[in-house]
C-alpha positions in Angstrom: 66.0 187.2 266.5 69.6 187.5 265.1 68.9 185.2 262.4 65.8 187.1 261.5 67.6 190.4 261.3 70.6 188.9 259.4 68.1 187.7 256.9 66.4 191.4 256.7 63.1 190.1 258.0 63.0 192.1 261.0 64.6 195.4 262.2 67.7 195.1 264.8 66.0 197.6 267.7 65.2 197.2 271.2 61.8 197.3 270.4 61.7 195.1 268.1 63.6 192.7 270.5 61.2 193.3 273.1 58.3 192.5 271.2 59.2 189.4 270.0 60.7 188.1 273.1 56.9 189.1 274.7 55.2 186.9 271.7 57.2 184.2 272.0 57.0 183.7 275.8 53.0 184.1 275.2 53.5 181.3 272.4 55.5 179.0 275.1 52.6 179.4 277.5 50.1 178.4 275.2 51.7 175.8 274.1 52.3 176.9 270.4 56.2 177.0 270.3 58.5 174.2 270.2 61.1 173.3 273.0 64.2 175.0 272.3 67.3 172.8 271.5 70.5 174.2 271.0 72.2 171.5 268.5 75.7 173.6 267.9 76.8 173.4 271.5 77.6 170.5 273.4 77.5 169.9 277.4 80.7 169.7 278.8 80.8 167.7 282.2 83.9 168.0 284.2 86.2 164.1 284.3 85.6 161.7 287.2 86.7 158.7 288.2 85.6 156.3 290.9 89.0 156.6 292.9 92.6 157.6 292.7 93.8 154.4 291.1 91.2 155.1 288.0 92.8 158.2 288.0 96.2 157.5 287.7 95.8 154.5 285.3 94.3 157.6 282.7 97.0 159.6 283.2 99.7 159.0 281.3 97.4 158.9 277.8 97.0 162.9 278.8 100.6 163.7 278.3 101.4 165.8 275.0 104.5 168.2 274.0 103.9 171.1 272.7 104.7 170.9 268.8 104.5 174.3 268.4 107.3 175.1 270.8 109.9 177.3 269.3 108.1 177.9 266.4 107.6 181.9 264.7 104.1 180.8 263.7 101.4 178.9 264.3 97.7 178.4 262.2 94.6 178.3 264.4 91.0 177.4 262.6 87.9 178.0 263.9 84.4 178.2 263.4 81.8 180.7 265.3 78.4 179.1 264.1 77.0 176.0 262.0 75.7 176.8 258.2 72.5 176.7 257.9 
């Protein structure tokens, strides 16, 4: 929907929304719309380890100061979505 609307294809309304969330669930019943697959976002499964002693081996390679301690400023990139 968004990307349709940012590329002026379709109007950003509520009815517009709702009709094209109703043809494209019809489309998924029939069989006539791909499986969604969300390739910008990755699945983020919480650390395990199969007992304490794992655990505490892995530890110490977490430790980290923080280099921008003490400093006026500090520079943070980011990026919302992938290009097209």
């Amino acid at each position: 929907m968004y990307r349709l609307v940012s590329e002026g294809v379709l109007p950003h309304t509520p009815p517009m929304y709702l009709r094209l969330s109703a043809q494209l669930a019809q489309a998924r019943r029939e069989g006539r719309f791909p499986d969604l697959i969300d390739t910008a976002r990755e699945v983020h499964v919480p650390s395990a380890w199969p007992d304490e002693d794992a655990f505490v081996a892995e530890m110490p390679g977490w430790f980290r100061l923080d280099r921008s301690a003490g400093q006026k400023r500090a520079l943070y990139v980011a990026a919302e979505k992938d290009p097209p």
